[in-house]
N, C-alpha and C positions, 0 to 999 in steps of 0.2 A: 886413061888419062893419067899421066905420070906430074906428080909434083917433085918442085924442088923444096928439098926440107932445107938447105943452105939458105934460099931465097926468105922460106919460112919464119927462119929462126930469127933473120935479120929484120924483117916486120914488125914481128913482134917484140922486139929490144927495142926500136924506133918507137913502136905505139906504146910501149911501157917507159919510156923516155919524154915521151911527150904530154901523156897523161900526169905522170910523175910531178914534169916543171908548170902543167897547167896548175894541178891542184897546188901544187908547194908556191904556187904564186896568190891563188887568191887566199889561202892560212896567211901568207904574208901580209896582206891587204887585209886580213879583216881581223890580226894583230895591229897593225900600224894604226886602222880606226878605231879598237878600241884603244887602245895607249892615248890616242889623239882626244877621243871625248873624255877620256880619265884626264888626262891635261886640263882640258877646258874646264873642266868641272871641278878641279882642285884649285885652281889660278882664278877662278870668276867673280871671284866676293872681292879680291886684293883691292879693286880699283874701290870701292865701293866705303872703304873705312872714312876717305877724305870727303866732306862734307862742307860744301861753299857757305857762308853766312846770306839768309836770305836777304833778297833785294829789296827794299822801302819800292811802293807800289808810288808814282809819282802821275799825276793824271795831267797830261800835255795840250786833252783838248783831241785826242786824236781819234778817241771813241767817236767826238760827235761829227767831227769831221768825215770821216768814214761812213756812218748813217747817213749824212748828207748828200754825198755822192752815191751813195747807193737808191737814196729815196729818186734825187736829177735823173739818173740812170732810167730806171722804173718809170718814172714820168716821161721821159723821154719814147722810151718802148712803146708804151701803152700809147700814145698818139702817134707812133709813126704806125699803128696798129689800127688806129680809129681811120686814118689817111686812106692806105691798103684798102680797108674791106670797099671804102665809097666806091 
């Protein structure tokens, strides 16, 4: 069995070329993620200084409103439930 070491040597410049750009890609990528979560985590309080003045709680009626239709609802259910079973 005769090899060719020409053929050889060009393989393995390829597979060390490719291994090379694989790894030097994900060090790139897992530079870029951390810079990026150092980002977020420098920058994330900024928003947080301004402070809305709270809202006066104003009662429109629309609590009871809302019970009401949920109690109709329920009513409703429950005999189209008693109808069903007869």
């Amino acid at each position: 069995m005769r090899f060719d070491f020409e053929l050889i040597e060009r393989a393995a410049i390829l597979t060390g070329i490719g291994m090379g750009t694989a790894f030097s890609l994900l060090l790139l990528l897992m530079i870029v993620t951390a810079l990026t979560g150092w980002g977020v985590r420098r920058f994330e309080n900024r928003g947080l200084k301004v402070v809305a003045p709270p809202v006066p709680f104003v009662d429109t009626g629309q609590r009871e409103k809302a019970l009401a239709a949920v109690v109709a609802v329920a009513a409703l259910l429950s005999k189209k439930r008693g109808e069903d079973e007869d």
